[in-house]
C-alpha positions in Angstrom: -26.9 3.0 -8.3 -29.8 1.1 -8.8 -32.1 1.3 -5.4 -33.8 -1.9 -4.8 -35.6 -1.0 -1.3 -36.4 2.0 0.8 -37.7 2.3 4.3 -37.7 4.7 7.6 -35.0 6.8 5.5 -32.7 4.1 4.9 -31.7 3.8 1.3 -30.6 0.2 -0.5 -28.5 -0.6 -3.2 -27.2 -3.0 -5.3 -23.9 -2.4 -8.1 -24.4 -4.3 -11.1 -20.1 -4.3 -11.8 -19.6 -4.3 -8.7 -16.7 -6.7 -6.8 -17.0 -9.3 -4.2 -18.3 -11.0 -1.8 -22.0 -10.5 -2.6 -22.8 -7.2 -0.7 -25.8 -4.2 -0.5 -25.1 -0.5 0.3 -26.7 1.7 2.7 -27.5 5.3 2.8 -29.1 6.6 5.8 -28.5 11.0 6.0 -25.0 11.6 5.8 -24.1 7.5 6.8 -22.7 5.3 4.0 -22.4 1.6 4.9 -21.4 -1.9 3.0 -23.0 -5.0 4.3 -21.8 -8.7 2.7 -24.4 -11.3 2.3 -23.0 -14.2 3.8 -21.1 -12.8 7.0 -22.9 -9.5 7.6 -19.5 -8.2 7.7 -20.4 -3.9 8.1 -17.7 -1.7 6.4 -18.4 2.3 6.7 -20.3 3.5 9.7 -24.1 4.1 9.8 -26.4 4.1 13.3 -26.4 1.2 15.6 -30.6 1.7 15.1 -30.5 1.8 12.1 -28.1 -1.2 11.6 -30.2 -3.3 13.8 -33.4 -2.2 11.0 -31.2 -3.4 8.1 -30.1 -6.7 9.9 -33.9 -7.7 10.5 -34.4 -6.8 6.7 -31.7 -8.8 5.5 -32.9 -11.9 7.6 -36.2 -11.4 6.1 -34.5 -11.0 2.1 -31.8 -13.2 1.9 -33.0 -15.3 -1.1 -33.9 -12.1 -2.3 -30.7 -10.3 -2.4 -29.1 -13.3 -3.7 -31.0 -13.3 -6.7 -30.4 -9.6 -7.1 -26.4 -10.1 -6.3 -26.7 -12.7 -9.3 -29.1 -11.1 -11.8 -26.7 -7.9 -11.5 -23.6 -10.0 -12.3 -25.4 -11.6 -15.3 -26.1 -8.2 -16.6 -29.9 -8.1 -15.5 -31.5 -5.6 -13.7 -31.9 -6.1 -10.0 -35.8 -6.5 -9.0 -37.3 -4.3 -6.0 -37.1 -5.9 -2.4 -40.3 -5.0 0.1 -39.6 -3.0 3.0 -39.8 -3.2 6.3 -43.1 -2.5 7.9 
């Protein structure tokens, strides 16, 4: 799973065959999450504190993970996303 960002021991990722909606997956410890681009819709369950870190990510990368969500369906490689600070 190719990790495009990495911050306070939350782990993103992007699947280049993977279905849709446009979506990212978290991994935070033992928590595995789903999170779609256009709704924030959350499937799985990861930390309320930790969700509210990802949220203000994803508000700051939008375009970003857009881009990625597209390069990966075009069979590219998805491009590394800064973290949050």
């Amino acid at each position: 799973m190719p990790e495009i960002c990495r911050f306070f021991g939350i782990i993103i990722s992007m699947f280049a065959d993977d279905h849709n909606p446009p979506h990212f997956h978290i991994r935070y410890g033992d928590y595995n999450a789903i999170i779609t681009l256009d709704k924030g819709i959350v499937k799985g369950e990861i930390p309320g504190s930790v969700l509210k870190q990802v949220f203000r990510w994803m508000d700051l990368h939008k375009v970003e993970l857009s881009e990625n969500w597209n390069r990966l369906q075009n069979g590219q490689e998805a491009k590394k996303i800064n973290p949050l600070n």
